[in-house]
N, CA, C and O atoms as a Tripos MOL2 file, in Angstrom:
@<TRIPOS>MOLECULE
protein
  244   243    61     0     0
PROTEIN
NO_CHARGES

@<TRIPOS>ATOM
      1 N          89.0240   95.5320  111.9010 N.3       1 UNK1
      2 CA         90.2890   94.9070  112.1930 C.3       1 UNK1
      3 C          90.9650   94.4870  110.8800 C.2       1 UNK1
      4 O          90.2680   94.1180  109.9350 O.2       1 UNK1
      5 N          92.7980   94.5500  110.7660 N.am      2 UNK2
      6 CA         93.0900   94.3830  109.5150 C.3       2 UNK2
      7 C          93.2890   93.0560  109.6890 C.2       2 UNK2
      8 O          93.5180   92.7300  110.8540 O.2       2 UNK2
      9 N          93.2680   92.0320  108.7310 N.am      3 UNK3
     10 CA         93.7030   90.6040  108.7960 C.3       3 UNK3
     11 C          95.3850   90.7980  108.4100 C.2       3 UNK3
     12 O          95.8650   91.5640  107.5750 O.2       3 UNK3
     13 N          95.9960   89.9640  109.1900 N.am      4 UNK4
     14 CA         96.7410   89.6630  109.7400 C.3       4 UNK4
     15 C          97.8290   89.6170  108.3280 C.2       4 UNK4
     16 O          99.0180   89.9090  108.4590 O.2       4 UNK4
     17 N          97.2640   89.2300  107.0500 N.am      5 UNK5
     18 CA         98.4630   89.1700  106.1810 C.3       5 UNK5
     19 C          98.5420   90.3260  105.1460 C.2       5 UNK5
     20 O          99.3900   90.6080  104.2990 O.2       5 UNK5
     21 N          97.3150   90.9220  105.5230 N.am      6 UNK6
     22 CA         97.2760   92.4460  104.6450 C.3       6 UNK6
     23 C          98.1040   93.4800  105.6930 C.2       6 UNK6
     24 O          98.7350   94.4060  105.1830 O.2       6 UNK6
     25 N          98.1000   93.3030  107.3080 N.am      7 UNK7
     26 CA         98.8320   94.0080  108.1190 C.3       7 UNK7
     27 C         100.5370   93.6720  107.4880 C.2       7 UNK7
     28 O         101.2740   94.5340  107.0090 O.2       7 UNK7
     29 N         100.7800   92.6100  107.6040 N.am      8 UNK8
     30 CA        102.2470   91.8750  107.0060 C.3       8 UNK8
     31 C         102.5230   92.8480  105.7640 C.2       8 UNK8
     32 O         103.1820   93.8760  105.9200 O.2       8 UNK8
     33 N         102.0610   92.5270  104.6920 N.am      9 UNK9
     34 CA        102.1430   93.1960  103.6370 C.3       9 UNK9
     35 C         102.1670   94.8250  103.8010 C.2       9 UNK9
     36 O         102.9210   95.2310  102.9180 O.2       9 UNK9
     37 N         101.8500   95.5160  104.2740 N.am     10 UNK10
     38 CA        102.1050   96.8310  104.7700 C.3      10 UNK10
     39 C         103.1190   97.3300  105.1240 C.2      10 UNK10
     40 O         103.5270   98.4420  104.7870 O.2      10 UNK10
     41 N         103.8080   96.3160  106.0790 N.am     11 UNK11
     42 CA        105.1480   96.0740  106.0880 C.3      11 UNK11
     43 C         106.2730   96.7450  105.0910 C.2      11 UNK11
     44 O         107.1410   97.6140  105.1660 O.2      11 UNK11
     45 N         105.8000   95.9250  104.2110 N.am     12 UNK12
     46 CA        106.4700   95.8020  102.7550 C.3      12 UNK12
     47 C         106.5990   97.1720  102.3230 C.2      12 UNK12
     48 O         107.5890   97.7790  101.9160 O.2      12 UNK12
     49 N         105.1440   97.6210  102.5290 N.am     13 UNK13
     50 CA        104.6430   99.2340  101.5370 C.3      13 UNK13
     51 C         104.2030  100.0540  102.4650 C.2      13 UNK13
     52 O         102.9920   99.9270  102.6430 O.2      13 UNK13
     53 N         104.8190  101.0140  103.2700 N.am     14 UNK14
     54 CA        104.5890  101.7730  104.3210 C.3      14 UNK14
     55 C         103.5560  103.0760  103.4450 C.2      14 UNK14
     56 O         102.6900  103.8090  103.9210 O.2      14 UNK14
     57 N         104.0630  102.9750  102.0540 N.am     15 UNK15
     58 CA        102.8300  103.8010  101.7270 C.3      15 UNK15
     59 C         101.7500  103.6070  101.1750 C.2      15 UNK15
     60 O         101.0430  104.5260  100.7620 O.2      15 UNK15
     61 N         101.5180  102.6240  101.1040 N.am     16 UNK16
     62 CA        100.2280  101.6420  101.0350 C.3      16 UNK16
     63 C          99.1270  101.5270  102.1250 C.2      16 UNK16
     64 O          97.9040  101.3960  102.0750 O.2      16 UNK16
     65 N         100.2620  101.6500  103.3800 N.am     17 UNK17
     66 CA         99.4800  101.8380  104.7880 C.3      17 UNK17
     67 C          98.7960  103.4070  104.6880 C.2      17 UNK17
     68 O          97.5840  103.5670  104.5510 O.2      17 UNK17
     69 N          99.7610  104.5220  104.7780 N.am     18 UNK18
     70 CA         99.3860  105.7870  104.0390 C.3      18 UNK18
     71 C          97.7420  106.1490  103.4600 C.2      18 UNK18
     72 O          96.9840  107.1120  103.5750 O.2      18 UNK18
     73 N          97.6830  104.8330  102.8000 N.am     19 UNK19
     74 CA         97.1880  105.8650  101.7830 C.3      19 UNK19
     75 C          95.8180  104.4920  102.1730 C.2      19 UNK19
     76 O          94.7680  104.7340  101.5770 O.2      19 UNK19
     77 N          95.7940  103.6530  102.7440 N.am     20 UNK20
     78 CA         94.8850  102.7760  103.0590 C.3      20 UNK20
     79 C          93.9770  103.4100  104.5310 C.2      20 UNK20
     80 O          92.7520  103.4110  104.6460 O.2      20 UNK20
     81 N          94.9600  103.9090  105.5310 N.am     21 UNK21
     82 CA         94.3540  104.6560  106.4550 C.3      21 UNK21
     83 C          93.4330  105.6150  105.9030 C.2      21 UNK21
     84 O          92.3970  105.8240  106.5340 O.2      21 UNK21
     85 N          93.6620  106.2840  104.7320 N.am     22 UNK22
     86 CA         93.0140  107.6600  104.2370 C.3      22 UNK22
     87 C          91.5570  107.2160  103.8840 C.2      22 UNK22
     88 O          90.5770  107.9580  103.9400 O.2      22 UNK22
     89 N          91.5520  105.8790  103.5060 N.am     23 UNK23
     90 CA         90.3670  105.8990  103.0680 C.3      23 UNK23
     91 C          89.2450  105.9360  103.9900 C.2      23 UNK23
     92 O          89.6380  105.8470  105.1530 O.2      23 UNK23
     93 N          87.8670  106.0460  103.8630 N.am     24 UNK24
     94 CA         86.5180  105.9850  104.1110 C.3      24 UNK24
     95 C          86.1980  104.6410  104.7320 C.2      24 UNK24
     96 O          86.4840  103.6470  104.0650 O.2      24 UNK24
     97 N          85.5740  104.4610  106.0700 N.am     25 UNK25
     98 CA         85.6370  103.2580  106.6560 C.3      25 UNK25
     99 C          84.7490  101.5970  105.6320 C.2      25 UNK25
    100 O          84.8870  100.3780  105.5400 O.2      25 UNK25
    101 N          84.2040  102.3020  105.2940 N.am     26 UNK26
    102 CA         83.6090  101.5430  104.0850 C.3      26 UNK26
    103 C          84.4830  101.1300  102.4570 C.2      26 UNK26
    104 O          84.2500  100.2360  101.6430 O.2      26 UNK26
    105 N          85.4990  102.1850  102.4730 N.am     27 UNK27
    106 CA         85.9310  101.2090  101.4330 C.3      27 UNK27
    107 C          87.2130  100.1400  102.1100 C.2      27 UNK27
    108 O          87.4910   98.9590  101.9030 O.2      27 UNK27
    109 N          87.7330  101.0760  102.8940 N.am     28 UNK28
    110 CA         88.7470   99.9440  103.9460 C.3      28 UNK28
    111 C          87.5660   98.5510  104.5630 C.2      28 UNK28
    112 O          88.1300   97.5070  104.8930 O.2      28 UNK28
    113 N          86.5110   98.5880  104.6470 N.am     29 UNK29
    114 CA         85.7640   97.4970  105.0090 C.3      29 UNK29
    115 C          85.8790   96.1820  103.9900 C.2      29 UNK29
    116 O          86.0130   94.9920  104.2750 O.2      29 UNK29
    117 N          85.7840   96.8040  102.7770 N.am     30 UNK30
    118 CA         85.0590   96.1540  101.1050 C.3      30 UNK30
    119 C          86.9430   95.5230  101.1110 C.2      30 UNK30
    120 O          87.0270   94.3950  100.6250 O.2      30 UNK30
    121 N          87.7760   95.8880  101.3980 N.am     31 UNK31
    122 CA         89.1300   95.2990  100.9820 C.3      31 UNK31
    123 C          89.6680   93.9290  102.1880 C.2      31 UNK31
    124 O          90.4740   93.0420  101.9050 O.2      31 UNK31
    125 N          89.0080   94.0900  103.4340 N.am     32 UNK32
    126 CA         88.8940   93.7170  104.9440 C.3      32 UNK32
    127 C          88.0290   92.5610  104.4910 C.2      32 UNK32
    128 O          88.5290   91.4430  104.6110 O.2      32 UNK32
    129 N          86.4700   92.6810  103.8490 N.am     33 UNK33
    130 CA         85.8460   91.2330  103.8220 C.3      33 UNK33
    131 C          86.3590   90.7530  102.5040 C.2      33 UNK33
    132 O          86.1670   89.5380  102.4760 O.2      33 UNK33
    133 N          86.9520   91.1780  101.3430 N.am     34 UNK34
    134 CA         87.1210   90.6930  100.5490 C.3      34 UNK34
    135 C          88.4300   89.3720  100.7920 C.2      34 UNK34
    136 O          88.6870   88.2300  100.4130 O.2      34 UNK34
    137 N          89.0860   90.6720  101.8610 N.am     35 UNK35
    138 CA         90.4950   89.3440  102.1550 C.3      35 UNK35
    139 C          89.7770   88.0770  102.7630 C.2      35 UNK35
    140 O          89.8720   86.9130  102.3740 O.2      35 UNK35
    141 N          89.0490   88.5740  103.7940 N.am     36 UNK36
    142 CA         88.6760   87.9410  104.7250 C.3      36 UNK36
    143 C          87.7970   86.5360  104.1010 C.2      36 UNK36
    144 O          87.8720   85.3390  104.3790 O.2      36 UNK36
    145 N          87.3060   86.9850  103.5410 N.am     37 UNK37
    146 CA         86.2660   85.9650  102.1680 C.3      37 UNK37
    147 C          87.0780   84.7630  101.4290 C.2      37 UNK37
    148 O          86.5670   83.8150  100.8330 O.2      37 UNK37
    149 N          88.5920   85.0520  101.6250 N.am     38 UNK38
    150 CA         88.3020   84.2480  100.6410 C.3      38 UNK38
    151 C          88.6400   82.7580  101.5380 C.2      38 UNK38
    152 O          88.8890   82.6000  102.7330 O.2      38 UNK38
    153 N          88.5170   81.6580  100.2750 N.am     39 UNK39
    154 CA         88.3660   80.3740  101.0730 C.3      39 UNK39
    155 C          89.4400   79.4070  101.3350 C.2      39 UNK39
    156 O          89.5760   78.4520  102.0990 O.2      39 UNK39
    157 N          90.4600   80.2300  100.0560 N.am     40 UNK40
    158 CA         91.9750   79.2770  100.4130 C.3      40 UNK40
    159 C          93.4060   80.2480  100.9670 C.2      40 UNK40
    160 O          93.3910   81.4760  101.0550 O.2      40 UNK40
    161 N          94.4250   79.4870  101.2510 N.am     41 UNK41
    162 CA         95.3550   80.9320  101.3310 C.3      41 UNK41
    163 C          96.1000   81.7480  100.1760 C.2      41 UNK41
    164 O          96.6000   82.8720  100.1260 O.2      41 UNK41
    165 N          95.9210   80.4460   99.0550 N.am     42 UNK42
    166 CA         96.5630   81.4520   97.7910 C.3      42 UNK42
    167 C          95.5430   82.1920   97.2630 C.2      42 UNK42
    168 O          95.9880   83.1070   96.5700 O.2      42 UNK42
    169 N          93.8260   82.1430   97.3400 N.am     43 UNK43
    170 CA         93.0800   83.0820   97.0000 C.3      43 UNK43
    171 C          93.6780   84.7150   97.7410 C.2      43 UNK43
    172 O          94.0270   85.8200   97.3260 O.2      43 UNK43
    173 N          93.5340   84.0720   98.9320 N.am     44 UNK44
    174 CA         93.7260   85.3290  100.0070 C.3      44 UNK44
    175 C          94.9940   86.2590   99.9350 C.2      44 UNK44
    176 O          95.0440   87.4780  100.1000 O.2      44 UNK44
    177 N          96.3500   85.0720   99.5480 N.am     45 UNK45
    178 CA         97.4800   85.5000   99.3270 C.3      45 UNK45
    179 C          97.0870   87.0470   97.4850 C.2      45 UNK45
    180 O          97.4130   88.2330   97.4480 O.2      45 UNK45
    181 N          96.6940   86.6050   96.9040 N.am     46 UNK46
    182 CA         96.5890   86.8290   95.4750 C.3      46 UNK46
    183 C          95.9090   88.4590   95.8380 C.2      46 UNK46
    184 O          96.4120   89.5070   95.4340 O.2      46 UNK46
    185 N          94.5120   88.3420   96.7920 N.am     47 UNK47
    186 CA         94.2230   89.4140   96.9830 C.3      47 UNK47
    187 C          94.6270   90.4290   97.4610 C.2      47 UNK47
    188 O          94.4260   91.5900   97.1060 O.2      47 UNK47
    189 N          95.4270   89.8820   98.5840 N.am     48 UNK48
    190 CA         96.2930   91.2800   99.2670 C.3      48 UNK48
    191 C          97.5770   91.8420   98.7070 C.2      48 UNK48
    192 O          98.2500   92.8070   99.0690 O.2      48 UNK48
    193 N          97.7700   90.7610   97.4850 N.am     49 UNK49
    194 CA         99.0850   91.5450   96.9180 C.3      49 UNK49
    195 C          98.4660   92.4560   95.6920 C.2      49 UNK49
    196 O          99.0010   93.4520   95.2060 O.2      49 UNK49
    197 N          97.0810   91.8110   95.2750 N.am     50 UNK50
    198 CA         96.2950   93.1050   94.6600 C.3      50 UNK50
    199 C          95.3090   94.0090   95.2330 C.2      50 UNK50
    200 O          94.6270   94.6220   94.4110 O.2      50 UNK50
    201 N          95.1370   94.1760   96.1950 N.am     51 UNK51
    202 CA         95.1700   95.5340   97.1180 C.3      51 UNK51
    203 C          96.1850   96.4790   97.1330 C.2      51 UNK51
    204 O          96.1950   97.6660   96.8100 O.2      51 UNK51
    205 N          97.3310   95.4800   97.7160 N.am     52 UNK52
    206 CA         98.0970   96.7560   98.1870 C.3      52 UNK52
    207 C          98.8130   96.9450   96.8750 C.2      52 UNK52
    208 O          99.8080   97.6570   97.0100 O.2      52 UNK52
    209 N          98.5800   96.4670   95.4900 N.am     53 UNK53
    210 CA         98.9670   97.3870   94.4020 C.3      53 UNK53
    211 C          98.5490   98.3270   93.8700 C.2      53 UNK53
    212 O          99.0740   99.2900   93.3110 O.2      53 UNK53
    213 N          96.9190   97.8280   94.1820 N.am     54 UNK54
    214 CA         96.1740   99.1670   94.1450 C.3      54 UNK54
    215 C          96.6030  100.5620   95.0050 C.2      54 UNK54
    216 O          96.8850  101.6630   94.5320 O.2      54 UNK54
    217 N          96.5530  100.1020   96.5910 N.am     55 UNK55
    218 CA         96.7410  101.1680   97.0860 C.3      55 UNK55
    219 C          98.1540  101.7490   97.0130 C.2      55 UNK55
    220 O          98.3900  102.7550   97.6840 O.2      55 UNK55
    221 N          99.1670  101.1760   96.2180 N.am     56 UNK56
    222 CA        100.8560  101.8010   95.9110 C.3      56 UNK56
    223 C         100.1500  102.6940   94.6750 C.2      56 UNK56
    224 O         100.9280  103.5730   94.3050 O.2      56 UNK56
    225 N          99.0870  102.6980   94.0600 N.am     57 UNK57
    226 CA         99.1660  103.2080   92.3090 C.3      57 UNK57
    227 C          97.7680  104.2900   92.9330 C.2      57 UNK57
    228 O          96.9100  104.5770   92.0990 O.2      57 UNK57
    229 N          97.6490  104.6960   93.9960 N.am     58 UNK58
    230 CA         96.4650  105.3220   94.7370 C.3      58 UNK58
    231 C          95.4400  105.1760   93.9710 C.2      58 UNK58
    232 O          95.0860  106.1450   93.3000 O.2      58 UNK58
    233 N          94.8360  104.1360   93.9000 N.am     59 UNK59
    234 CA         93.6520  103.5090   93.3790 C.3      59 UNK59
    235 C          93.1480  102.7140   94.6820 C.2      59 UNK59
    236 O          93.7950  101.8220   95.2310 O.2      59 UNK59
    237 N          91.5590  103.3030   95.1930 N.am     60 UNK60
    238 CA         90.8240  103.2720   96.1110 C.3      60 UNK60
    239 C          90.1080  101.5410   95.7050 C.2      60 UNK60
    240 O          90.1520  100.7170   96.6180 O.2      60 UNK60
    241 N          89.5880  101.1760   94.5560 N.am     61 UNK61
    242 CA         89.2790   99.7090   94.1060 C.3      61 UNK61
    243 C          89.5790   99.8760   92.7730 C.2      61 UNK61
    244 O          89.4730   98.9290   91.9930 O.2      61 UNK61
@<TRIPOS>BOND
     1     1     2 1
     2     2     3 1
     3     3     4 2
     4     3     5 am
     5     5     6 1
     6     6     7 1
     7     7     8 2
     8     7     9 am
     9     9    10 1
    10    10    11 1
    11    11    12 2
    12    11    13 am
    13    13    14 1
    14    14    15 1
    15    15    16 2
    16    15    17 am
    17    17    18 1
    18    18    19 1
    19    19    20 2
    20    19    21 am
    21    21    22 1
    22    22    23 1
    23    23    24 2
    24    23    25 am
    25    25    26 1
    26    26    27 1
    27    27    28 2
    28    27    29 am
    29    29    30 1
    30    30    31 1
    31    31    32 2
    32    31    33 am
    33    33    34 1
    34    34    35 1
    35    35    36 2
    36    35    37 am
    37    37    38 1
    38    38    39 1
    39    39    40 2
    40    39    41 am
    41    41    42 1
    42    42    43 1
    43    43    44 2
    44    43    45 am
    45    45    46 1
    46    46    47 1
    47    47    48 2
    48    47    49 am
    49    49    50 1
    50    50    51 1
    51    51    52 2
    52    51    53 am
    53    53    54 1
    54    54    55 1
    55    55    56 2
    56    55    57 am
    57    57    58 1
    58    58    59 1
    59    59    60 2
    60    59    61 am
    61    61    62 1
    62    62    63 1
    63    63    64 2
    64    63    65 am
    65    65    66 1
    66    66    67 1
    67    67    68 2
    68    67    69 am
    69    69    70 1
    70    70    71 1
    71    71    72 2
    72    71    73 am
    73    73    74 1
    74    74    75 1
    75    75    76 2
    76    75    77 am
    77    77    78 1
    78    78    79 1
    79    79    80 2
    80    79    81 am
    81    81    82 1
    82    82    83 1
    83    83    84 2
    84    83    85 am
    85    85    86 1
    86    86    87 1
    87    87    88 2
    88    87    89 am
    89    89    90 1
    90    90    91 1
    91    91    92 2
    92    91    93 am
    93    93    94 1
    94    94    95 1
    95    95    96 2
    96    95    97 am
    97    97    98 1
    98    98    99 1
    99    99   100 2
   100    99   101 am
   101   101   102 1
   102   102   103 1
   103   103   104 2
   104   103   105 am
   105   105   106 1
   106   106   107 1
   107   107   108 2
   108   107   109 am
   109   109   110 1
   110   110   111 1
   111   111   112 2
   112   111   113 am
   113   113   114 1
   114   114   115 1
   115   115   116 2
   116   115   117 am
   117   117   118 1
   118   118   119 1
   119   119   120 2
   120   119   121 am
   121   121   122 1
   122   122   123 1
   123   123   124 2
   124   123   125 am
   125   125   126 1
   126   126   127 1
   127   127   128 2
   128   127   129 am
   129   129   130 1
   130   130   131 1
   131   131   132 2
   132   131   133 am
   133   133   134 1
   134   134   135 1
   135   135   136 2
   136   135   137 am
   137   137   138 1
   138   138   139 1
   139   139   140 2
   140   139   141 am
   141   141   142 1
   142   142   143 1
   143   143   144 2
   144   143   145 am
   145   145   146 1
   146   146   147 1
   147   147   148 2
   148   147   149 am
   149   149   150 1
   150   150   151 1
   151   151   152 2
   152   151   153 am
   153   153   154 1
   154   154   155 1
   155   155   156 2
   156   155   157 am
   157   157   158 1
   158   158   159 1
   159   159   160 2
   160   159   161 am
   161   161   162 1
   162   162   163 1
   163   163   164 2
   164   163   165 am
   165   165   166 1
   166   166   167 1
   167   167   168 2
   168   167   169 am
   169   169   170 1
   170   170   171 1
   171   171   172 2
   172   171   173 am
   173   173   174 1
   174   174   175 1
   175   175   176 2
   176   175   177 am
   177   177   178 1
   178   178   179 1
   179   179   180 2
   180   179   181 am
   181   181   182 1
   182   182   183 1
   183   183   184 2
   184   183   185 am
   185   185   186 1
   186   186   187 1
   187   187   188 2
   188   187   189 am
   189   189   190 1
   190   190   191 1
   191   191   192 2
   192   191   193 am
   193   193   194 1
   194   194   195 1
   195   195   196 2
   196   195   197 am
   197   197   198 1
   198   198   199 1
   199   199   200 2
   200   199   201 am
   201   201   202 1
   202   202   203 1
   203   203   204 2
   204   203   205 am
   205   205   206 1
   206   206   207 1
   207   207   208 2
   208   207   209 am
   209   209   210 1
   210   210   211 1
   211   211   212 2
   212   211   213 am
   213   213   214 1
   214   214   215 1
   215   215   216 2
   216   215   217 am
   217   217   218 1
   218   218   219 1
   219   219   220 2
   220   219   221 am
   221   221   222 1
   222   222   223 1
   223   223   224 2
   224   223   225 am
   225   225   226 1
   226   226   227 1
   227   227   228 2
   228   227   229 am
   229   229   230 1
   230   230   231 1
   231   231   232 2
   232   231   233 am
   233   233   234 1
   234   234   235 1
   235   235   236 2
   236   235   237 am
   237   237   238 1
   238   238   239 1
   239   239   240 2
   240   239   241 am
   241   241   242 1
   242   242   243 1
   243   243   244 2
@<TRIPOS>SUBSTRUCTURE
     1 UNK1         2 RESIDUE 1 A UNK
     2 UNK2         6 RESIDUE 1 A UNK
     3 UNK3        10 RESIDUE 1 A UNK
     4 UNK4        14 RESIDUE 1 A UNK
     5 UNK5        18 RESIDUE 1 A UNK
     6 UNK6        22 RESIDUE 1 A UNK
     7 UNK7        26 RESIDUE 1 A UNK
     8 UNK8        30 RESIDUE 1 A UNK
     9 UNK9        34 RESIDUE 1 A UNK
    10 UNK10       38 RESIDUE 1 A UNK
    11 UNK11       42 RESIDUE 1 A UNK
    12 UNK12       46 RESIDUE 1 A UNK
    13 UNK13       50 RESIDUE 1 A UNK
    14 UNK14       54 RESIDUE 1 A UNK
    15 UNK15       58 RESIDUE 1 A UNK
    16 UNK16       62 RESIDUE 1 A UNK
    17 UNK17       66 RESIDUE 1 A UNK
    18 UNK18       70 RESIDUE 1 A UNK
    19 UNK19       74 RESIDUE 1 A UNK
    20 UNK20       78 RESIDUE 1 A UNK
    21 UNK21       82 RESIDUE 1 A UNK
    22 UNK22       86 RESIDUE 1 A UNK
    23 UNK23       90 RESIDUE 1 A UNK
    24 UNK24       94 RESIDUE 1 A UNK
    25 UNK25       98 RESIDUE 1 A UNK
    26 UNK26      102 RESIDUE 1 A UNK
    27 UNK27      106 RESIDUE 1 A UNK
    28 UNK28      110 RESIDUE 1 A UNK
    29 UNK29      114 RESIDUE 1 A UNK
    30 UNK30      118 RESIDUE 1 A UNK
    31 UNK31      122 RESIDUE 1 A UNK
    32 UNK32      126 RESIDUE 1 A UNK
    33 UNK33      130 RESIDUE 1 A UNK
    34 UNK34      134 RESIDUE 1 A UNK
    35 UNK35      138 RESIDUE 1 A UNK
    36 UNK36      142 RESIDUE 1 A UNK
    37 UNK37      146 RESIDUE 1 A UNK
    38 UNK38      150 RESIDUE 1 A UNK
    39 UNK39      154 RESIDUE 1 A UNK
    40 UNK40      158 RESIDUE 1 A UNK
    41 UNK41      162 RESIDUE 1 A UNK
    42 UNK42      166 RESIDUE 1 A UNK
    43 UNK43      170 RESIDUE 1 A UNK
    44 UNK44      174 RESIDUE 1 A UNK
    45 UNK45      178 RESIDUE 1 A UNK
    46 UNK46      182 RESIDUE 1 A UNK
    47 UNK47      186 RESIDUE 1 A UNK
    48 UNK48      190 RESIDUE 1 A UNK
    49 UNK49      194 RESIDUE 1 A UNK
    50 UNK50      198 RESIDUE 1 A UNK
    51 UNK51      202 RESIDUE 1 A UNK
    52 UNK52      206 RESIDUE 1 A UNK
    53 UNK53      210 RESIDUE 1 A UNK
    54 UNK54      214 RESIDUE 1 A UNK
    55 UNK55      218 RESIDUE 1 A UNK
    56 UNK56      222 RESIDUE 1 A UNK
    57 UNK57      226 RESIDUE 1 A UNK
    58 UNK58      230 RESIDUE 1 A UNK
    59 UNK59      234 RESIDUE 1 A UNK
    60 UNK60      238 RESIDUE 1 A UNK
    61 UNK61      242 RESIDUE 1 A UNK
């Protein structure tokens, strides 16, 4: 399941979604607990806007 503010953010970058679907259920997992992990919302905020920069620059981690 995607958390709820990395779904939001997708939004933003329809090809981010693209290219996040493509991946291997295991590395979409590792980006899923990492959000999911963290313990505040600006940790959490911080991570999903560096995800989905990764996945705009098609960089898997």
């Amino acid at each position: 399941m995607i958390p709820e503010v990395l779904a939001d953010a997708f939004d933003v970058g329809p090809e981010a979604t693209k290219f996040f679907v493509s991946f291997l259920n295991r590395v979409q997992r590792y980006h899923v607990d990492n959000i999911n992990g963290a313990k505040t919302e600006e940790t959490r905020c911080r991570r999903v806007e560096k995800s989905v920069q990764l996945f705009l620059t098609a960089k898997p981690r």
